[in-house]
C-alpha positions in Angstrom: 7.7 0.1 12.0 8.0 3.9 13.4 8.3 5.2 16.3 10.9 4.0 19.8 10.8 0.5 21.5 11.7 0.7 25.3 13.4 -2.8 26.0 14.3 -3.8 29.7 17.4 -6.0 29.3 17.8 -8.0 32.6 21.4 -9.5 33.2 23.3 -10.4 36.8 26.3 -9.0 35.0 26.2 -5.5 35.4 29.6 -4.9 32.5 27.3 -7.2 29.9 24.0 -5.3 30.3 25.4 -2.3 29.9 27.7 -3.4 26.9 24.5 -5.2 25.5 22.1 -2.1 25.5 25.2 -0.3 23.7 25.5 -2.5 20.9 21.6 -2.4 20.6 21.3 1.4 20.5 23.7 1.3 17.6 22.3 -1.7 15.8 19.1 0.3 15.6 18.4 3.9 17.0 14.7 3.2 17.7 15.9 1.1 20.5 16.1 2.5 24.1 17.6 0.3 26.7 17.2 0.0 30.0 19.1 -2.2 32.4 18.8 -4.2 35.7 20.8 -6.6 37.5 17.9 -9.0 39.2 14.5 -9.9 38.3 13.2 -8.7 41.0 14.8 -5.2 40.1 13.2 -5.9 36.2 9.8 -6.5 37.9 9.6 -3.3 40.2 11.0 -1.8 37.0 8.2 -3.1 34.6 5.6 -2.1 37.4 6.7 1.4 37.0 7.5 2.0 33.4 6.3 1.2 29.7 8.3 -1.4 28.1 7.4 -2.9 24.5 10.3 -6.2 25.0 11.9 -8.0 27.7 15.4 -9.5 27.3 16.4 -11.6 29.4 19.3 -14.1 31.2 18.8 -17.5 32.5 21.6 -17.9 34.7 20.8 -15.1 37.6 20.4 -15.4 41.6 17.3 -15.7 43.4 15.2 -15.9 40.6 16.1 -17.7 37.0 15.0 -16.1 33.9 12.4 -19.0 33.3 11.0 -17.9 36.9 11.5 -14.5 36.0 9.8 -14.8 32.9 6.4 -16.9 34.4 6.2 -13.9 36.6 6.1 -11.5 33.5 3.6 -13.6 32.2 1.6 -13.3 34.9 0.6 -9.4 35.0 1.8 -8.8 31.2 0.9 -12.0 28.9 1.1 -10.4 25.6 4.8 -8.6 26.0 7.4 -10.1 24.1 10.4 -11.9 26.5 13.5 -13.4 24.6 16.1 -15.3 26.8 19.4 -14.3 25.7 21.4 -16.9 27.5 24.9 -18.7 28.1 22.9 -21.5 29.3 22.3 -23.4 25.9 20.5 -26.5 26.2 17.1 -28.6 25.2 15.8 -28.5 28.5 16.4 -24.9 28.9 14.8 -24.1 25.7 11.7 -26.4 26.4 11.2 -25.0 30.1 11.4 -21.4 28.2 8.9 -22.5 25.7 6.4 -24.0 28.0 6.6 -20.7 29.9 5.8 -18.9 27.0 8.7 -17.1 25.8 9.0 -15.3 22.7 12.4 -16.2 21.5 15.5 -17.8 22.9 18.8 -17.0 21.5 22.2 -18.1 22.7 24.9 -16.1 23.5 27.6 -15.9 21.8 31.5 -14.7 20.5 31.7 -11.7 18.6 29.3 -8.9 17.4 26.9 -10.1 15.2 24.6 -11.6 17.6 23.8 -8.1 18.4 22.7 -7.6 14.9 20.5 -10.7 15.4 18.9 -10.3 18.8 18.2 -6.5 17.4 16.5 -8.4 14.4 14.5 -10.6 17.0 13.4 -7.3 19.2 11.9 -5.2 16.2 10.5 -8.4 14.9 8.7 -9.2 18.1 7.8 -5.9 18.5 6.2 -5.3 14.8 4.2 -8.5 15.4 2.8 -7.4 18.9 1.8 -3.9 17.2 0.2 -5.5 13.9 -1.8 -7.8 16.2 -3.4 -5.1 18.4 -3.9 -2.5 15.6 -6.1 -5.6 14.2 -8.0 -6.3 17.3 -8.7 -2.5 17.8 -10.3 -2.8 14.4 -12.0 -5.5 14.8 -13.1 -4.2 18.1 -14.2 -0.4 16.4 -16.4 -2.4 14.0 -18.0 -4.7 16.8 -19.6 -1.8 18.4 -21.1 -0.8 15.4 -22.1 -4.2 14.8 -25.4 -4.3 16.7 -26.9 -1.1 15.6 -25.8 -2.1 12.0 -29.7 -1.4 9.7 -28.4 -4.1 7.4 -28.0 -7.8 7.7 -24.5 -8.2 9.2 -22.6 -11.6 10.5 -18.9 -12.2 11.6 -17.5 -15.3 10.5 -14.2 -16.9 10.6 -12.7 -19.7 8.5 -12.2 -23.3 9.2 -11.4 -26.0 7.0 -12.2 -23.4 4.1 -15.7 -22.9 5.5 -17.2 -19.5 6.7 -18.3 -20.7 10.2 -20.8 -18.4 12.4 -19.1 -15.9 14.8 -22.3 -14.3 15.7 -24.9 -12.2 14.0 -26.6 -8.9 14.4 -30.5 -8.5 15.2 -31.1 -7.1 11.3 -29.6 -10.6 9.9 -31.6 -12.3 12.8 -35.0 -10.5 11.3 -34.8 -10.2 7.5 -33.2 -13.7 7.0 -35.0 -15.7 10.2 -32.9 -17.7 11.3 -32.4 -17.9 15.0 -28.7 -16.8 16.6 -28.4 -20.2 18.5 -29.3 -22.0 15.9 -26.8 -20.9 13.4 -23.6 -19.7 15.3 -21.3 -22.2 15.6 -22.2 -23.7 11.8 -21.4 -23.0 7.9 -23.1 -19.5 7.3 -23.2 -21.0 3.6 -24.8 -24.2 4.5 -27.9 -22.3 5.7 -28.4 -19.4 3.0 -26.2 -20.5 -0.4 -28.8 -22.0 -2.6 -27.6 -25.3 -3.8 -27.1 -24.1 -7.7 -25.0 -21.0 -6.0 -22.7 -23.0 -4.2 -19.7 -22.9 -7.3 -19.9 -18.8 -6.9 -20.0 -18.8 -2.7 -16.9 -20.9 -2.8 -15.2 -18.3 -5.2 -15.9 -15.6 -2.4 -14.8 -17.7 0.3 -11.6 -18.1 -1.8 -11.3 -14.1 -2.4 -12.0 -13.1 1.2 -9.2 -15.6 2.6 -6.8 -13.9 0.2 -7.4 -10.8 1.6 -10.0 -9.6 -1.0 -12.8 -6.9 -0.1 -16.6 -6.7 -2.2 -17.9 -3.4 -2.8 -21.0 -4.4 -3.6 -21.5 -8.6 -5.5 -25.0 -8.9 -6.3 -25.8 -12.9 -5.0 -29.2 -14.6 -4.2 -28.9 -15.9 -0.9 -31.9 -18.5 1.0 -33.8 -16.7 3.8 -36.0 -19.3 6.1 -39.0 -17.4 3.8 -37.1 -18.0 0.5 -34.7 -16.9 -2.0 -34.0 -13.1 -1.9 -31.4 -10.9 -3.8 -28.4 -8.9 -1.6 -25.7 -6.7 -2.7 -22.9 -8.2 -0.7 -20.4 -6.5 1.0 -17.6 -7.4 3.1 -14.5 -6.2 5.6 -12.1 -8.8 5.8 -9.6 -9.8 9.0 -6.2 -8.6 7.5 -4.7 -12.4 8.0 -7.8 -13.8 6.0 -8.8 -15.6 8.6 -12.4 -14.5 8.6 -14.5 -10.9 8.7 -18.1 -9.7 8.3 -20.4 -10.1 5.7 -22.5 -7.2 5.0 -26.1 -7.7 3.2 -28.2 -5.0 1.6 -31.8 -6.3 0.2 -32.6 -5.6 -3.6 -35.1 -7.6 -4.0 -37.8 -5.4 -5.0 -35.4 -4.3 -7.4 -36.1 -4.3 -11.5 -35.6 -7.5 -12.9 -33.4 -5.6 -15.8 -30.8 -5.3 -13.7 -27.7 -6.8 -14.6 -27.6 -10.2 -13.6 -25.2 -11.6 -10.8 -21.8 -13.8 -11.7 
C-alpha cells in the first residue's frame, strides 16, 4: 500500500494521544496522526479534514466512543473506526460491533501494542482502498455496459451458479430473452445446452478462481436456437462474479477448430 494515511486518534487523555500518535509515526512513517480530546472535537475535526481511520477511546465525557462512533457512522459509513480501549469487556465489544466498528483492541502494558494497532490501521486501510479501486472498476465498465455492440451480462455467483445481474439491450436482441424474465436466475439454466453443461461448469469454476477468457469458442441456446460465441469475460477480482462478453460466429466456416 503507497502513499500516507491521515488517522484522527480521539482520547480524553491529552498525555496518551499524544504519546500514542508518537509511537504510531515510528511504527510506520506512512502514518500521520492527528489528535483530539472529545468527540465532539473528532467530529468538527472529521467535518473539516480528510481522514482514511478513526481511533478511538471508549471511556470519554459527554459522548462514549460507541456514541462517538454511531455518529461517524452516520455521515461516513465506509471509514474504518477501531476502539482502542481500557474498558475491556463482552458487552463493550458487542455494543462496538453492533455499531459497526472495524476493530476493537484493548489497551495495554508495554510497546508492542503499538506495533499491533499500527498493523490493524494499514490493514483496515488496504482493505478500504482495494474495495473502492474495485467498485470504480466495476463502475467504469457499467457505463460502457449499455452501449456495449456485443451481447454482454453481469452476473454474480451463488451457490456456484452464475445468477443474472442484469443484461445489456445487444444480449436482450440477439439471444431473445426478455431482462425481467431472466435477471434474478441461472444465466446457464437458460442458454447452456444440456450436453454443454460439463464445459459451462468448468468456466464457472475458472472465473471464481479469478480466471479471464480471451476468446472460448462455446455453443450457447438462444430462444431461436443454438448459436456459436467466442466468449469472453472480466472477472470481479474476489471471484465473486463479472461479465460475460459474447461475440456471434455462427456464420463462421465449419472448419474451424472445434470448441473444448
Amino acid at each position: 500500500m503507497n502513499g500516507s494515511i491521515s488517522v484522527l486518534h480521539v482520547d480524553d487523555e491529552a498525555g496518551f494521544a499524544e504519546m500514542t500518535a508518537a509511537f504510531l509515526e515510528r511504527e510506520d512513517d506512512r502514518l500521520e496522526v492527528e489528535t483530539a480530546t472529545s468527540a465532539d472535537e473528532g467530529l468538527d475535526l472529521l467535518a473539516d479534514g480528510e481522514f482514511q481511520c478513526v481511533i478511538s477511546d471508549y471511556d470519554m465525557p459527554e459522548k462514549n466512543g460507541i456514541e462517538f462512533l454511531r455518529r461517524i457512522r452516520e455521515r461516513w459509513p465506509d471509514l474504518p473506526v477501531i476502539l482502542f480501549t481500557g474498558k475491556g469487556n463482552e458487552e463493550v465489544a458487542g455494543d462496538a460491533i453492533s455499531a459497526g466498528v472495524t476493530d476493537y483492541l484493548q489497551k495495554g502494558s508495554g510497546t508492542d501494542q503499538y506495533d499491533i494497532l499500527a498493523n490493524r490501521v494499514t490493514n483496515a486501510v488496504s482493505k478500504l482502498r482495494a474495495e473502492r479501486q474495485v467498485e470504480e472498476e466495476r463502475r467504469r465498465f457499467r457505463t460502457l455496459f449499455d452501449r456495449l455492440s456485443q451481447p454482454t451480462v453481469e452476473v454474480e455467483y451463488e451457490a456456484g451458479e452464475p445468477i443474472v445481474e442484469r443484461v445489456n439491450p445487444a444480449f436482450e436482441e440477439t439471444f431473445g430473452y426478455d431482462v425481467d424474465e431472466i435477471v434474478g436466475d441461472s444465466l446457464d439454466a437458460y442458454i447452456v445446452p444440456e450436453d454443454r453443461t460439463q464445459g459451462a461448469r468448468r468456466i464457472n469454476r475458472h472465473v471464481q478462481d479469478g480466471g479471464r477468457l480471451n476468446s472460448e469458442a462455446v455453443t450457447r441456446r438462444t430462444a431461436d436456437g443454438l448459436r456459436r460465441f467466442l466468449l469472453q469475460n472480466a472477472v470481479y477480482d474476489d471471484g465473486s462474479g463479472g461479465f460475460a462478453i459474447y461475440s456471434d460466429i455462427t456464420e463462421r466456416s465449419e472448419t474451424e477448430e472445434p470448441e473444448r
